[in-house]
KOLVEX-748315 format. One line per 8 residues: for each residue x, y, z of C-alpha. Coordinates in steps of 0.02 Angstrom, whole numbers. Layout:
// KOLVEX-748315
X,Y,Z | ... $
END
This chain:
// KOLVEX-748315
4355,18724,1500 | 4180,18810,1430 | 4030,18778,1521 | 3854,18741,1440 | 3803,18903,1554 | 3963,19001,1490 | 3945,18947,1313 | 3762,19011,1313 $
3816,19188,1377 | 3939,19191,1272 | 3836,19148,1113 | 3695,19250,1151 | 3503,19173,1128 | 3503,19009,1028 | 3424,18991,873 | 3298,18839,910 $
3286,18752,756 | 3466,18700,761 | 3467,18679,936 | 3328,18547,924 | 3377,18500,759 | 3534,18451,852 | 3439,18380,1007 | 3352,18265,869 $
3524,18187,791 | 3535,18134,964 | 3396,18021,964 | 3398,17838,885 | 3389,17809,711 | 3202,17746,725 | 3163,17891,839 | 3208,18011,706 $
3117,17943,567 | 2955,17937,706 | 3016,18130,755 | 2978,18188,551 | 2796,18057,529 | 2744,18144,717 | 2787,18320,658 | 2665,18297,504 $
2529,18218,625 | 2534,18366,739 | 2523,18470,575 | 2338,18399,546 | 2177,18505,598 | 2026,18408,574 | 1876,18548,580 | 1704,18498,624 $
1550,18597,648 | 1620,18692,816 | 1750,18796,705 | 1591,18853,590 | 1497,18911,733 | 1643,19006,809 | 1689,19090,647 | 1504,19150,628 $
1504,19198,808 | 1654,19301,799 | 1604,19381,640 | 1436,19451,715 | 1554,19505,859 | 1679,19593,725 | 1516,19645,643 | 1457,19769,795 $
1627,19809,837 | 1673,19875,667 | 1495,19968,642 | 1500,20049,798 | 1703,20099,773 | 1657,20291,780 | 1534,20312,896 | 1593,20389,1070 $
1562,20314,1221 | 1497,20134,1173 | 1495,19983,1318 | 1601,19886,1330 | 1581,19712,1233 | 1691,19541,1248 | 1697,19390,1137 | 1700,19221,1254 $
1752,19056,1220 | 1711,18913,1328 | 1715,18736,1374 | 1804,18602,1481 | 1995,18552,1480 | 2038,18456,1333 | 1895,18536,1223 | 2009,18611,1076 $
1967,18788,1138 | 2165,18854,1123 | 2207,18752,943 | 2017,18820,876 | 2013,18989,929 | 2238,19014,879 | 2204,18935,712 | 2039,19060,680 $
2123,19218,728 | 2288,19188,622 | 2193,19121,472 | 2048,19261,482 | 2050,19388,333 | 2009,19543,435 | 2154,19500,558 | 2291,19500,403 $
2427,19574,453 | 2477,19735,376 | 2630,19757,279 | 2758,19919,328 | 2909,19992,271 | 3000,19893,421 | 2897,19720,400 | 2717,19651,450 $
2638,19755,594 | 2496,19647,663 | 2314,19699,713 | 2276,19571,854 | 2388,19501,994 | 2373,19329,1085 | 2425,19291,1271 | 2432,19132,1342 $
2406,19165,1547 | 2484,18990,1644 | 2428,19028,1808 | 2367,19188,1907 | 2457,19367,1842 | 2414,19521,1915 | 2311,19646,1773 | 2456,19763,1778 $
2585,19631,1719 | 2429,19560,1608 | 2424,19739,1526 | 2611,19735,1529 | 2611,19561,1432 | 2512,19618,1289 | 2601,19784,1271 | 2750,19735,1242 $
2670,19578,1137 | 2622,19740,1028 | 2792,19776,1008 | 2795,19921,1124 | 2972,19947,1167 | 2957,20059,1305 | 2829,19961,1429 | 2975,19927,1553 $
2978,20122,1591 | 2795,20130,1637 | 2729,20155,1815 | 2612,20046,1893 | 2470,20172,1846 | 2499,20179,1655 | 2476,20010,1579 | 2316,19993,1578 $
2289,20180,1555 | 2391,20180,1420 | 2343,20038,1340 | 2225,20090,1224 | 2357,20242,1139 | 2485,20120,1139 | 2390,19986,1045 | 2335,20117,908 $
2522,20187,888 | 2548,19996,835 | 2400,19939,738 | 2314,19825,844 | 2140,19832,868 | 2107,19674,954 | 2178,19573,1110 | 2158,19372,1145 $
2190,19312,1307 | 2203,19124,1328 | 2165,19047,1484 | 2087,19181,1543 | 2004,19109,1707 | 2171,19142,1793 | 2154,19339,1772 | 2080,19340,1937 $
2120,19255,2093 | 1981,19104,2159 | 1953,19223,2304 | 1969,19359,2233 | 1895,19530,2352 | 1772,19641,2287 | 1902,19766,2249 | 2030,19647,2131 $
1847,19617,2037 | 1814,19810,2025 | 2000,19859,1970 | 2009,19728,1837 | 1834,19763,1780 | 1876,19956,1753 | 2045,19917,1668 | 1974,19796,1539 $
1806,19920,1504 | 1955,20074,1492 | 2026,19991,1339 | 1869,19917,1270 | 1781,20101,1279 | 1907,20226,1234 | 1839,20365,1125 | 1985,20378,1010 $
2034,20177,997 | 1921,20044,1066 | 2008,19879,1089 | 1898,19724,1057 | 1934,19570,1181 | 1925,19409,1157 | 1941,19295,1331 | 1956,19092,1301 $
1954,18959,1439 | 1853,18860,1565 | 1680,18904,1602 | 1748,18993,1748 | 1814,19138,1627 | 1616,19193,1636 | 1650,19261,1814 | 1755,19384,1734 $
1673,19553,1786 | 1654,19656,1628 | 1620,19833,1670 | 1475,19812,1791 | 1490,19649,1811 | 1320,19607,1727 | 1434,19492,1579 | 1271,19422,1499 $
1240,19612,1425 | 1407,19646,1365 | 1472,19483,1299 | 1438,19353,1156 | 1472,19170,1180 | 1530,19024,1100 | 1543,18852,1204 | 1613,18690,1139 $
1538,18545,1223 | 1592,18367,1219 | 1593,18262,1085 | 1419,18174,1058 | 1404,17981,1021 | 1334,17940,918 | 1293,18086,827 | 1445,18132,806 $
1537,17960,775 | 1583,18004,578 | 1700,18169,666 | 1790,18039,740 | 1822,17926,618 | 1877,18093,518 | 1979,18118,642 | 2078,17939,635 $
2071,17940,440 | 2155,18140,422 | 2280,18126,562 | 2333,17956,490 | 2332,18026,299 | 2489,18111,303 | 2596,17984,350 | 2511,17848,254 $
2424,17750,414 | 2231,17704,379 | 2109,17671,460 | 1951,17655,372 | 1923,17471,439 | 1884,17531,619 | 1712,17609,511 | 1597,17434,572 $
1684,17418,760 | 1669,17499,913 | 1831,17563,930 | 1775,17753,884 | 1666,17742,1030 | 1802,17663,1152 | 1921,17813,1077 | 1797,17949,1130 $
1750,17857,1310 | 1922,17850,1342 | 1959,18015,1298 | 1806,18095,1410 | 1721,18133,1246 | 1851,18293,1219 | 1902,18338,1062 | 2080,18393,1095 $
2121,18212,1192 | 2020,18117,1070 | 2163,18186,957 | 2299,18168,1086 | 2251,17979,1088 | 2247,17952,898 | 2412,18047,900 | 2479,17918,1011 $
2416,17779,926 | 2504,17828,764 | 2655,17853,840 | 2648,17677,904 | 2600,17625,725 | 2754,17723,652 | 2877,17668,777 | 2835,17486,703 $
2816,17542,543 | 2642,17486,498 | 2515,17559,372 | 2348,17506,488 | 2332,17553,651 | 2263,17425,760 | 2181,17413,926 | 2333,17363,992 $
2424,17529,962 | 2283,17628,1049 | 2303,17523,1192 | 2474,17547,1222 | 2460,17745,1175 | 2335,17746,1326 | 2464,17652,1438 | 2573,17764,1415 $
2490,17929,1487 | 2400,17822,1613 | 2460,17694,1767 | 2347,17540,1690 | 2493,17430,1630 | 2462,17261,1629 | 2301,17282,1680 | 2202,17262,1532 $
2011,17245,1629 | 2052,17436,1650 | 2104,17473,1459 | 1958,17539,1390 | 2024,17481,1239 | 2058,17301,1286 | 1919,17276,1429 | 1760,17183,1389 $
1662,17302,1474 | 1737,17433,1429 | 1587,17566,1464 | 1596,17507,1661 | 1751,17603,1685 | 1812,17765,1747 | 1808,17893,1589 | 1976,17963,1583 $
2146,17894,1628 | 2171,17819,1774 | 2306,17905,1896 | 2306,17761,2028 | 2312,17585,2005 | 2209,17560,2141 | 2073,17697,2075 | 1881,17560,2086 $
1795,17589,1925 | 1625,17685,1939 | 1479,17589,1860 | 1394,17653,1719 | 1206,17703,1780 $
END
């Protein structure tokens, strides 16, 4: 008798669309049909003015980078992308890179060689296995022979041999340790200003994460000279209620939900108090809420979907005084889902 583990040796890797093409005939009939509305929901990128600014901010950046391509010597400069969890930073800043002209990439004998490459850090990496990462990201084939000395020395040669120019790293707060020593600071700070200087092929970097990612010590540490900043902040209400109603009425638009009758309510501002005024959970919520609305096959979402969607990534079951979209007073509560079901809610000043 074959194993699952044996069968998987034996087959070498999987290709992933059957495999969870096959892990999706598994699933209940009305699951399915829910599977194919969620997949064009997810699809759905509702810009705002944020993804303006950050284009024009990363276009002066390109702008000094490119001008100054040929002069020797130059300091080192970094693009940075802030805000808190749940801001949109990682869907903004993925979607601008692959859609930006500049960043094409570049068509070869032996198929597309790119000119930027994206890392996604998930917790604390040394630099070495950092530089390591987006080497062989660069399709470098030979970064598992380098010594511990070369990656980062070596980074900038290697990245011209293949064409790219410029480096994203995502989540970039965890490149250095919370305590970091003086030393970790200094090491990383001279690896990063290596690439970004070299005479022959400067490499422009672009960092993205929590505000912590501004304690990132860029050559001499002094980051307010050698960086340029964009920061997305919350969501403002109610200046910015008509973003979330674009929100509801675009993610809903593809599968045929609406939701223009929420317009005279309060429910946008109970959907952006309950989501901490963040753009990426308002989303996640409205997400939800449309999957509730699919899996019962309506064509108007109602308050009642968004309720359960938020009962189901938080512990307030049956308790409907701590559904934001339910309670009466509503703006008393904890922002946020709650995690206990004994959490008291804090009282609006």
């Amino acid at each position: 008798m074959t194993t699952q583990l044996e069968a998987t040796v034996n087959h070498g890797a999987i290709d992933e669309d059957d495999y969870f093409r096959g892990v999706s005939a598994g699933m209940p009939e009305g699951s399915r049909r829910v599977i194919d509305g969620l997949e064009k929901v997810k699809s759905v990128y509702v810009t705002c003015g944020r993804d303006e600014a950050l284009l024009t901010g990363f276009n002066r950046f390109l702008e000094r980078y490119v001008a100054t391509r040929r002069l020797p010597k130059q300091e080192a400069e970094c693009f940075f992308l802030v805000g808190p969890s749940g801001a949109g930073k990682t869907s903004a800043i993925g979607r601008m890179l692959r859609e930006h002209e500049a960043l094409r990439p570049i068509r070869k004998p032996y198929g597309l060689a790119p000119r930027y490459v994206s890392i996604k850090l998930k917790g604390y990496s040394h630099p070495r296995l950092v530089g390591t990462q987006i080497i062989r990201e660069a399709g470098y084939g030979l970064v598992a022979k380098m010594g511990r000395g070369e990656v980062w020395d070596g980074m900038a040669g290697i990245l011209q041999s293949q064409g790219v120019f410029l480096v994203h790293i995502d989540e970039a707060q965890h490149l250095l340790k919370r305590n970091a020593s003086e030393a970790d600071r200094e090491e990383l700070a001279n690896a990063i200003k290596g690439v970004a200087i070299d005479t022959k092929w400067p490499v422009a970097f672009v960092f993205s994460g929590l505000p912590e990612v501004l304690g990132l010590p860029v050559g001499d540490q002094q980051v307010e000279r050698r960086g340029n900043f964009i920061g997305f902040a919350d969501v403002a209400m109610p200046d910015e209620r008509d973003l979330v109603l674009n929100i509801l009425s675009e993610m809903g638009e593809p599968v045929g939900i609406v939701s223009d009758h929420f317009k005279d309510t309060d429910l946008p501002e109970r959907l952006a108090f309950a989501a901490r005024y963040r753009y990426a959970r308002i989303c996640q919520l409205v997400e939800g809420a449309l999957q509730e609305a699919l899996h019962w096959q309506k064509t108007r979402l109602t308050i009642g979907h968004f309720a359960v969607a938020f009962e189901r990534r938080s512990l307030v079951y049956g308790q409907d005084d701590k559904n934001p979209f339910l309670a009466e007073h509503w703006r008393h509560l904890r922002q946020g889902s709650f995690l206990t079901v004994d959490d008291a809610p804090a009282h609006a000043s």
